[in-house]
Structures are given as C-alpha cells and as structure tokens.
Wavefront OBJ file of the C-alpha trace (Angstrom):
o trace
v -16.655 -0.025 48.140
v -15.006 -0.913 44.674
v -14.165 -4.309 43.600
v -10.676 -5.273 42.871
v -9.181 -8.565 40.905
v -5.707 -9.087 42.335
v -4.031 -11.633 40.237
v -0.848 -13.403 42.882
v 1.771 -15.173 40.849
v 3.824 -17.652 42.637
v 7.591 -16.437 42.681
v 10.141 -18.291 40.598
v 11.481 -21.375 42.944
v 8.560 -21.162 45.143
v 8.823 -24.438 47.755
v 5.652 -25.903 47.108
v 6.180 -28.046 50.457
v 6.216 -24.831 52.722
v 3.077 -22.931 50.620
v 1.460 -26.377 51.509
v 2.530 -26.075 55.247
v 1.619 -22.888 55.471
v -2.272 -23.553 54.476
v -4.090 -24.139 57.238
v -2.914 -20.137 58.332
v -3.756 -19.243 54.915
v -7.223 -20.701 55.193
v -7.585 -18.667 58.434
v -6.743 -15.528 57.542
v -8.939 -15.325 54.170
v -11.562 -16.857 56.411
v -11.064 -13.427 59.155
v -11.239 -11.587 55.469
v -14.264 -13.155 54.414
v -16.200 -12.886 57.455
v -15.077 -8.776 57.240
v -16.866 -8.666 53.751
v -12.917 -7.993 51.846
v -12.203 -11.019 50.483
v -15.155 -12.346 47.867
v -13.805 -14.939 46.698
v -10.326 -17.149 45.857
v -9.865 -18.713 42.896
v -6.484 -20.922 42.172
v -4.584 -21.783 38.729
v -1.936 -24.487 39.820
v -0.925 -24.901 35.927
v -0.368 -21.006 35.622
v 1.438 -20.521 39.213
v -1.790 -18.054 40.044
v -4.192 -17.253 42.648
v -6.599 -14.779 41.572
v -8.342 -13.131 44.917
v -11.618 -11.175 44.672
v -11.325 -8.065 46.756
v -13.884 -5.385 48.269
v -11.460 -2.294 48.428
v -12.199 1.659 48.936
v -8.622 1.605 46.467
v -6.436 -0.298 45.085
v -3.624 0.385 48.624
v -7.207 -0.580 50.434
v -7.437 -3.706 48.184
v -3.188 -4.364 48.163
v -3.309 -4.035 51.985
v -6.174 -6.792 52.740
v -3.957 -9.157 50.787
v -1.148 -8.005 52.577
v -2.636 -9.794 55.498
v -2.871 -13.382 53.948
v 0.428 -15.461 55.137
v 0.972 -16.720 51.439
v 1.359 -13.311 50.046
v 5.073 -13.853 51.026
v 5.071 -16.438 48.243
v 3.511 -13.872 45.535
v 4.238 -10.933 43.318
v 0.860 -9.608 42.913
v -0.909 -7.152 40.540
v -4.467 -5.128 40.986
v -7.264 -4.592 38.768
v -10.154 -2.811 39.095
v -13.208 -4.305 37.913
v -16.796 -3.525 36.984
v -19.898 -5.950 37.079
v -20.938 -6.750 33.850
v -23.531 -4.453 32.135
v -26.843 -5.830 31.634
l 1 2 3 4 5 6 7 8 9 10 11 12 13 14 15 16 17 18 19 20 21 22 23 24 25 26 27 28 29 30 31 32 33 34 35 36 37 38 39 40 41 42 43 44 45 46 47 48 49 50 51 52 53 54 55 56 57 58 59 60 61 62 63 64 65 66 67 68 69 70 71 72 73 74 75 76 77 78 79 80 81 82 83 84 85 86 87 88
C-alpha cells in the first residue's frame, strides 16, 4: 500500500448549510473507511475552503476511488499526491 494526500477544495458557491446537513453521513462513511485501514486521517482548513484526507491507496484511481465513496466529495474538486514518510 502507498500513501496518498488528497487535498478536496470546496467548489465555488458551496451551501455551507447542506455540507453541514450532510455530516453525520460524512462522519459514517470515513468511519466504514477508517475501520477498512483507507482513510488515515482527515484534516480540515475552513479559512482555505480545504479538507486534506490521508489515504492508504495501491494508486492514485485506488486512492481517488476511496474518496469517491465519502458523501461530501460531491461538494469538492479534489487533487492527489503521493507522499513519502519522512527520512530519518
């Protein structure tokens, strides 16, 4: 398994009042990922319009696809990284 950084921005005019409604299925579904070993871990930016997800991935479709599966992601444009642990 790799590791993968996917960085979700919010979409320009993004209701904040149905991403709010929608988080109790959100918190469910990264739960199911968690408990899988895909998700790591979520990490959220409300002054830059980001949520940057931690992802165990084979690839970066592998790591694309888990998010795929989080209700929000209808709210995001999102972009993958690869990612090393540190050295040393």
């Amino acid at each position: 398994m790799n590791r993968f950084m996917v960085v979700a921005t919010f979409k320009p005019g993004t209701d904040q009042d149905a991403v709010t409604a929608m988080a109790p299925q959100e918190g469910a579904a990264a739960k199911a990922l968690a408990d899988e070993g895909v998700l790591n871990s979520v990490r959220v930016s409300l002054a830059r319009d980001k949520v940057f997800l931690e992802v165990s991935a084979d690839d970066a479709d592998g790591a694309t696809a888990a998010i795929n599966r989080l209700p929000m992601v209808i709210f995001w444009d999102l972009e993958v990284y690869q990612v090393a642990s540190p050295v040393g």
